[in-house]
N, C-alpha and C positions, 0 to 999 in steps of 0.2 A: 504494500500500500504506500503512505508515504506520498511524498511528490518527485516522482522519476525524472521529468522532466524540468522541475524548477519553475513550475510555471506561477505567474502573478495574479492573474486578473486576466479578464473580457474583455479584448482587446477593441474590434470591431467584428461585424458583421457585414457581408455583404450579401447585394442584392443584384439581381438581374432585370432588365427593366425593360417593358414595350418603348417606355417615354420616361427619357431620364426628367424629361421637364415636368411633368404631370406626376409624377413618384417626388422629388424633388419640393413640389407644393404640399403633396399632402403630409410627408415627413415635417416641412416647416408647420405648417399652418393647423394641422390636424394632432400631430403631435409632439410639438415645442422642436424639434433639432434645429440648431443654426448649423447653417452651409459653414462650412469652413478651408481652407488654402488643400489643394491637393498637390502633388507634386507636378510642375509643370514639364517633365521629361514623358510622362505618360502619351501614347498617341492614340489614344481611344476617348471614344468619351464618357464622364461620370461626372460625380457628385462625391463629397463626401460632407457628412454634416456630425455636429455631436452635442449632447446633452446627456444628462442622467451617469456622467462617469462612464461614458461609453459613447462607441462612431458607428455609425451605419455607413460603409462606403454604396452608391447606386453605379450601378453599369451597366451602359447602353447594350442589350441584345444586339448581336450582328446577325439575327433574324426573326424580327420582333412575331411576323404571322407565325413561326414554327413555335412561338411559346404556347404551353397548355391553356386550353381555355379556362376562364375562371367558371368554378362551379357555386353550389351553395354552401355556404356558411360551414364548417364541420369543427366542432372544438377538438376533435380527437386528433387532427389533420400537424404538420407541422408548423408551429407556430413561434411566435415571438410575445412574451408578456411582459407587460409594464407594469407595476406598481403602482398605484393613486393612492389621492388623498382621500376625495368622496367621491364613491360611486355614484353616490344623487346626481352629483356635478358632471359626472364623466356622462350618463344616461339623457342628461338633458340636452346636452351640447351634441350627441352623436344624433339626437332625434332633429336639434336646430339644426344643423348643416347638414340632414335628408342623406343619414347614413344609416344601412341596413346592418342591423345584429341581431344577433341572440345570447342572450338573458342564459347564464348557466348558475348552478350553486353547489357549493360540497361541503359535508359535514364530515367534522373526525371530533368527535368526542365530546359532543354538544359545540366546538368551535366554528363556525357558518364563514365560508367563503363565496362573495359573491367573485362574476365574473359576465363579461360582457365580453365578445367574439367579434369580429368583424372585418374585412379585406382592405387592402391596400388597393394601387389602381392596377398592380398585377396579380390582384387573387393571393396574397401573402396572408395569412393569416395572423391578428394583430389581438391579442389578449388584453384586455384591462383587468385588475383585480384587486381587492385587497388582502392577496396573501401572504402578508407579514403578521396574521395575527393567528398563523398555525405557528405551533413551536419546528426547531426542528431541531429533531433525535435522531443521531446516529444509530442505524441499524442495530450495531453492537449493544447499546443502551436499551433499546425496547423489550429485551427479554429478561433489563436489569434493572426496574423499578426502583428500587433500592440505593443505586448510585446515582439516577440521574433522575428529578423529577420533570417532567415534558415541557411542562409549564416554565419552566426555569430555563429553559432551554431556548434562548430567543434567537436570532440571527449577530445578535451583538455580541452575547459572550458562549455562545456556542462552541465556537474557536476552543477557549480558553478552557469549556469543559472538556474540550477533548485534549488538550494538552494535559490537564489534570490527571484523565486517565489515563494516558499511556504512560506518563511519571508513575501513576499505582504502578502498573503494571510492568514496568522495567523494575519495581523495586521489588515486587513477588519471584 
């Protein structure tokens, strides 16, 4: 386990685009990204923009009619989710700007996650949610009540409970 690789953080993400312009709007406008400098050696065309401690690079399709068509809505589908502050706010604003979704929700242990679904202008599936308010437990801990309680276990010092136990455990 471990990290083999060394790795830091979510670097970017990219996308493939019918219209780098029209994907380009909706990243800005629909979901806060500012455009940002790309390297000017590149001889194709894109975007890249960033917000949220993270970049979206967009890239022009060099055949935009061979990209898949878009279908309907599917939460199961590959996705991209965002974190919000109110779902009220996020639900109202996708209804203002005459954007089609669907309404999802999950429970784990009386905790209720809402979540709202919806496409990008190339059928990208784009999650909204508030799922910072499930804990998250390392696999290892759910069979171990005892050590780690779920609820205590937030995204903030989660980290740190897991550093905890592997110090247990090098010293067993």
């Amino acid at each position: 386990m471990g990290n083999p690789l060394k790795l830091k953080s979510l670097n970017h993400i990219s996308l493939v685009c019918r219209s780098v312009e029209k994907s380009l709007d909706f990243y800005q406008n629909v979901l806060g990204f500012t455009p940002i400098r790309r390297p000017g050696s590149f001889n194709f065309k894109g975007a890249w923009l960033f917000n949220y401690d993270m970049a979206i690079h967009l890239l022009q399709s060099e055949n935009p009619e061979s990209m898949p068509q878009i279908g309907k809505i599917n939460p199961k589908d590959n996705h991209i989710s965002f974190q919000c502050e109110c779902m009220g706010s996020v639900e109202k604003k996708l209804k203002e700007m005459s954007i089609e979704y669907v309404k999802g929700r999950v429970e784990e242990g009386g905790i209720y996650v809402d979540q709202l679904f919806f496409h990008d202008p190339d059928g990208i599936t784009i999650e909204i949610c508030n799922c910072d308010c499930l804990p998250i437990v390392p696999l290892a801990a759910a069979d171990d009540h005892a050590n780690i309680a779920p609820s205590s276990c937030l995204r903030l010092n989660c980290n740190i409970q897991k550093q905890q136990q592997q110090q247990q455990q090098q010293q067993v």
